[in-house]
N, C-alpha and C positions, 0 to 999 in steps of 0.2 A: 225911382227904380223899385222894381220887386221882385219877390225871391220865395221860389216856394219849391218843394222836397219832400217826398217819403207819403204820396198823397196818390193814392189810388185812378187810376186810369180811368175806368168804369167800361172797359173793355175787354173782353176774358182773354182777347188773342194778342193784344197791346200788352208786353209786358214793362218796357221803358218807352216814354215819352218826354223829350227834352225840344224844349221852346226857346231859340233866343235865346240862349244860356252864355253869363259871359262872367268873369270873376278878374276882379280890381284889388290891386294892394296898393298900398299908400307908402309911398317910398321917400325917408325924411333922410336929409343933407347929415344933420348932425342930431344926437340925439335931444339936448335943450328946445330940438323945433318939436317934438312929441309931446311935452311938456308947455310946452306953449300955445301946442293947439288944442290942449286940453282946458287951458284956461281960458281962450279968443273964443271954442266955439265954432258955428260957424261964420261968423264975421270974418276971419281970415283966414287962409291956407300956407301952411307954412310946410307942405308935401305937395309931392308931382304925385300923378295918379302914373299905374302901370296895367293896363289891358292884360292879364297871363290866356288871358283867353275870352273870344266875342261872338257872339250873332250864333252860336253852334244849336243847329236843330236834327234832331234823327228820331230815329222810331225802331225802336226795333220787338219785333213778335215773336209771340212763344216756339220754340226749335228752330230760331235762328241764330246765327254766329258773324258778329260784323267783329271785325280786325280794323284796329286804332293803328295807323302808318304814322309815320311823320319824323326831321328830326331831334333832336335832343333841344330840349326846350321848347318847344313848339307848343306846349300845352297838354298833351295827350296823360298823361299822371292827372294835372288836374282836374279834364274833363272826368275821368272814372274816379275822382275821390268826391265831385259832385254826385255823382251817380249811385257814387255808393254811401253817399251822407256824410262823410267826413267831414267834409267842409262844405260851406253853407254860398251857394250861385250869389252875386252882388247883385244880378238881373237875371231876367228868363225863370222858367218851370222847368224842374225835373220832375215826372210823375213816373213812380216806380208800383207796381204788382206785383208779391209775392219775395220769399224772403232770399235775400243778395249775401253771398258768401265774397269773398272779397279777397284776392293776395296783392296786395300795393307795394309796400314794400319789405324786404326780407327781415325776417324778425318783428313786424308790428302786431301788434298784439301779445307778444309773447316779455315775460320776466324774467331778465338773464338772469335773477337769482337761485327763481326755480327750478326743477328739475324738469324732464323733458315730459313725466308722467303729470305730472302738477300742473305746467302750462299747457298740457291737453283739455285738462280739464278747464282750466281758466279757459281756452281761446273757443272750445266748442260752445261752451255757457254763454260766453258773449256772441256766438251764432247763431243761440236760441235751441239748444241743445239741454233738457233734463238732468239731474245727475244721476237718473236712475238710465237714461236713453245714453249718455257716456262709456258708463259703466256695459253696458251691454254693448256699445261699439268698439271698446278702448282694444281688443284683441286684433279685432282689424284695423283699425287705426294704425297700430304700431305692427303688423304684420307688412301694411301698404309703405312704411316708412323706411322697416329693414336698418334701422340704426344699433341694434342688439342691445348691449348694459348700456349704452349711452344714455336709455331713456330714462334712466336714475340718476343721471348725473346733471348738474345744472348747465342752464342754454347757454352760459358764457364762457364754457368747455368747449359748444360746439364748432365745428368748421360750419363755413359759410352753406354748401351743402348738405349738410346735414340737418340746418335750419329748416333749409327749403324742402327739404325731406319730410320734415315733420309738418310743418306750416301744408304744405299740399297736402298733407295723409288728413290732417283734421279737414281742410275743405274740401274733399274729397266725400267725406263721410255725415255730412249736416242736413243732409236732403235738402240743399238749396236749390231754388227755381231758376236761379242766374249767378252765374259764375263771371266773377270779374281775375283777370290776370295779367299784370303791367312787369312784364321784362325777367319775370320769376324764372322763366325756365332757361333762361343764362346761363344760371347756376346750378353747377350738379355733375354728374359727371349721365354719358351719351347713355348709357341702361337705363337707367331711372328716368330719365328724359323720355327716352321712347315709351316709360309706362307711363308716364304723364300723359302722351299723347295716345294713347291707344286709351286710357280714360278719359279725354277730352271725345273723342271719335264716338264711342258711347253714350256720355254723355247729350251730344247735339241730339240722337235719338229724345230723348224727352225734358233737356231745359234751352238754357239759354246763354251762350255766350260772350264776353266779350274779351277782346284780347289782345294785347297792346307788346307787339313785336316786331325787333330791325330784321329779321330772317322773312324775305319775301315769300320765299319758297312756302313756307309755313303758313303765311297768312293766307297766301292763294288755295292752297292742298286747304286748308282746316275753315276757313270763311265764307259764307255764305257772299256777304257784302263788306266794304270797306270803308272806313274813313279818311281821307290825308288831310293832316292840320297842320298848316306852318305859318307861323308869328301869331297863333292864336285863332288863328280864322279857319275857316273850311277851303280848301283847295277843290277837293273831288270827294262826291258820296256817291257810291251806285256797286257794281258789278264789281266784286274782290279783283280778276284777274284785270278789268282792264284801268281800274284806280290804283294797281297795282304797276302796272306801264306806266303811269302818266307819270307816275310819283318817281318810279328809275328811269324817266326820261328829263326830268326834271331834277336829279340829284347828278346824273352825266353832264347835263347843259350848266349846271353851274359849276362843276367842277372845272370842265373845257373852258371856261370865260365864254366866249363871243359862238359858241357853236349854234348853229341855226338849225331850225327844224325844216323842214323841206319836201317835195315831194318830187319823186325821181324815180320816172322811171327806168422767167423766172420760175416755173414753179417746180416746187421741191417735192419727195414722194417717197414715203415710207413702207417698203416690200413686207405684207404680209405673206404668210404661207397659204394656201387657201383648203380650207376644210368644209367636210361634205358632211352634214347632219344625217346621221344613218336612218330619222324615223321622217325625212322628208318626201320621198316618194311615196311611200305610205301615207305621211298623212295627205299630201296633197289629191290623193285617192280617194279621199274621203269626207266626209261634212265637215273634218276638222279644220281644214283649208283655211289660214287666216287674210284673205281678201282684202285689199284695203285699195279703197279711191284714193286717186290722187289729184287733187286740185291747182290746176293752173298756175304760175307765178304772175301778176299782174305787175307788169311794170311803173303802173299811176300809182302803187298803195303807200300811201303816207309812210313815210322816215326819219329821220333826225342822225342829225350829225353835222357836224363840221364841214362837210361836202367837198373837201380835196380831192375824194373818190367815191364815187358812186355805182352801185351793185343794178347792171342792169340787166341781169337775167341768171334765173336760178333755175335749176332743170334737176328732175328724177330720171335719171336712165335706168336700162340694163347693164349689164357686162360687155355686151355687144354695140352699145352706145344707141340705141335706141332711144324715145325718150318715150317716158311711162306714164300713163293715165292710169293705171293700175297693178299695182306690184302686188307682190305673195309673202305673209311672214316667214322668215326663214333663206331668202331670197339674197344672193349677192344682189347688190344694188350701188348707183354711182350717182354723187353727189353734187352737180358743178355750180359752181358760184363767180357768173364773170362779173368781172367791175371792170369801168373805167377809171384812172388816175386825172380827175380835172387839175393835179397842181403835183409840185412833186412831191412823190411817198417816200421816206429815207427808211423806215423798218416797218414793211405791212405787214399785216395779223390777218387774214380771215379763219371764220370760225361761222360755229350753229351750233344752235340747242331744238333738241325735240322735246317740247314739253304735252303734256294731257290738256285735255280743256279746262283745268283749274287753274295753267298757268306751271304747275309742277314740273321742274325737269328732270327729265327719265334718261337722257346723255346726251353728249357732245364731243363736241373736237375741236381745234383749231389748228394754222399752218405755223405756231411758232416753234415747235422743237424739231420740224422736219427743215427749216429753214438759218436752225444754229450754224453759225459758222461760214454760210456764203455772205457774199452780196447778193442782196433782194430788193432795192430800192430802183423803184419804178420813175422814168422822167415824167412830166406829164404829157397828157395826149397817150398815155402806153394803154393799152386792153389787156388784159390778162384772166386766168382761169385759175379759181381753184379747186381741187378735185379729191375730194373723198370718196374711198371704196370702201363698203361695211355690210356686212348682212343684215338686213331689215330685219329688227327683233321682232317675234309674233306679239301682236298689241290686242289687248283685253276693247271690246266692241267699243267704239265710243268716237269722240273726235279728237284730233291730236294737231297742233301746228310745227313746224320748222323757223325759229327765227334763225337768221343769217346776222352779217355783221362783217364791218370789215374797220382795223383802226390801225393806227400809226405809230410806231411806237415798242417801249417794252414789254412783259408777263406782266410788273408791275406799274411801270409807267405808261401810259399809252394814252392817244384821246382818238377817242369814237367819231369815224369820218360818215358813215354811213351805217343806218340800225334799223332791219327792216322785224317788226316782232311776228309777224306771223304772213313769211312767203311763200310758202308751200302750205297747204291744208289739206289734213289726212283723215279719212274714214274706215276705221278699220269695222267692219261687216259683218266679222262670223265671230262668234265668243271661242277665243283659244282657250287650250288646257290649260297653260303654263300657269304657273303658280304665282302669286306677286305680281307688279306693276307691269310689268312685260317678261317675255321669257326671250333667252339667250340658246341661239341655235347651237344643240351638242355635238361635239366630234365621236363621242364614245360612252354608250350604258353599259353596262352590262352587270348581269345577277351571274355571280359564281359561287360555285360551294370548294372551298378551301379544305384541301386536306391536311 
């Protein structure tokens, strides 16, 4: 076996290159066999071998961002403590370009005896950081951390986020070429988070990174491409959003036990009021018009579920029940999701999410809080409709899908009968004004001068 690390690529756009990477611990029954096979050698084995991780190859290039999925044990820590030298592959090349900042996990590198100004200095220096280049960062440094007199007092004062407070502000500030980050932003509270992320978003502009989180949402929005590693192996490498399905297609099917993947191609109702966006005649007057295709529901497109019921036709209407090939931001719009019951339903859910083409979702809904309190349980052989009414948010130019869904069950209990991820497909055509991910049609602006 061999084993090699921290060994230049010889390729300027290659900045990781892992071969066959696979890491073995030696796992002894009782301690006297450790002792023992120190003195046999290899003549005998008095240890089982344990795989934490095998065969794993990727590549990743300078301004890219691949997301580590997988669950808890599966390997994913280990693969980035190879990556980032820590610990040394039993097999395979990892061939790394350029210098790797690293948060594995909370508080490493750091001295709880120290103060929080002190282990700046230490953990920058071990990033390859000057003390003269420290000294000129340390104000942002701790400007980025916002911890205030804490950073005088020692790290074993700190709370857990306040750790990671610090621990991000120094690798934040190293000018590293690849940013490694395994589960760090966990911890913290939701402000500092979203700074974390609005400097990660920056950051893809001119490094590298890699990033190891249960929040799919996350991986999809922030990742270029993805990993899923379970029992150590490679499951799925390619395209964030769709290694990103496979992997929640595969974390529902083993929950459900026996649920099958498939291909295939009562109801309650919550009175809104309905309000008229004052600047929509207007703008639909105008170039500002947000336009959007609407793409067919095919009935053949692959699913997964249990299959007790199966969703065999989703439709975009009007208000007039038309169906729509092309609707306007801003727009009341109706939502219908019929299924059949192949077996009986005792508590159906239907539901959708409209996410961006990274996989991100931008909102949804479902029929369980309109459906408290009745009977709703379908024999089988039943047909049914579900129907959501909502004003099509104005969507920033790009492509967007609708998954649907329908399951059995509670809020928290439930298991997924049928899961269609992308049944509807949206083009929205003209760049809206609206501010943020989408914009929400207003009932009322107005500028007044207040006496």
């Amino acid at each position: 076996m061999s084993s090699e690390i921290g060994v230049e690529t010889g390729n300027d756009d290659l900045v990781i290159d892992a071969c066959g990477v696979g890491k073995c611990y030696q796992i002894y029954e009782r301690p006297s066999h450790r002792l023992l096979q120190g003195l046999f050698g290899d003549s005998r084995r008095f240890y089982r071998e344990f795989w934490a991780l095998r065969g794993i190859s990727l590549q990743v290039r300078r301004g890219e961002t691949l997301g580590i999925i997988g669950k808890n044990g599966s390997g994913k820590s280990t693969l980035l403590q190879m990556i980032a030298g820590t610990l040394a592959p039993t097999e395979g090349q990892v061939a790394i370009q350029g210098r790797i900042a690293a948060l594995l996990e909370l508080g490493s590198g750091f001295n709880p005896d120290f103060t929080g100004r002190e282990n700046v200095h230490l953990n920058a220096s071990i990033l390859g950081l000057t003390s003269a280049q420290i000294d000129a960062r340390m104000q942002q440094i701790l400007d980025f951390a916002d911890i205030g007199a804490f950073i005088d007092q020692p790290i074993r004062n700190y709370s857990s986020g306040m750790v990671m407070r610090l621990a991000f502000s120094v690798m934040a500030h190293v000018d590293a070429d690849v940013l490694i980050i395994d589960e760090a932003l966990a911890v913290g509270d939701a402000f500092f988070t979203q700074k974390c992320m609005r400097f990660l978003r920056e950051f893809k502009a001119r490094g590298t990174l890699l990033f190891v989180s249960h929040d799919d949402a996350a991986v999809t929005g922030l990742c270029d491409k993805a990993l899923w590693i379970d029992g150590g192996k490679t499951m799925a490498y390619g395209e964030s959003r769709d290694v990103v399905q496979q992997y929640l297609e595969s974390v529902i099917s083993s929950r459900q036990g026996e649920a099958s993947m498939r291909t295939a191609g009562g109801e309650g109702a919550v009175e809104v009021r309905q309000r008229h966006d004052m600047r929509r005649d207007l703008v639909n007057a105008s170039n500002l018009r947000n336009d959007i295709e609407v793409r067919a529901f095919d009935p053949e497109v692959q699913g997964f579920g249990e299959m007790r019921a199966r969703i065999s036709e989703v439709t975009l209407r009007d208000d007039q029940g038309r169906d729509l090939s092309w609707c306007v931001g801003g727009e009341s719009v109706v939502l219908d999701i019929d299924f059949v019951a192949d077996g009986q339903l005792e508590r159906p859910i239907v539901g959708f999410y409209v996410k961006d083409r990274l996989g991100q979702l931008l909102f949804g809904d479902n029929t369980y809080v309109s459906t408290l309190g009745r009977e709703a349980g379908f024999a089988e052989g039943t047909r049914a409709r579900a129907r959501f009414e909502f004003e099509m948010p104005r969507l920033k130019a790009g492509d967007y899908f609708i998954t649907v869904g329908i399951a059995d069950g509670s809020k928290d209990e439930h298991v997924i009968q049928h899961w269609v991820h992308e049944a509807l497909a949206l083009k929205s055509l003209c760049q809206s004004w609206s501010i943020g991910i989408l914009g929400l049609p207003m009932s009322r602006i107005a500028l007044e001068v207040l006496e």
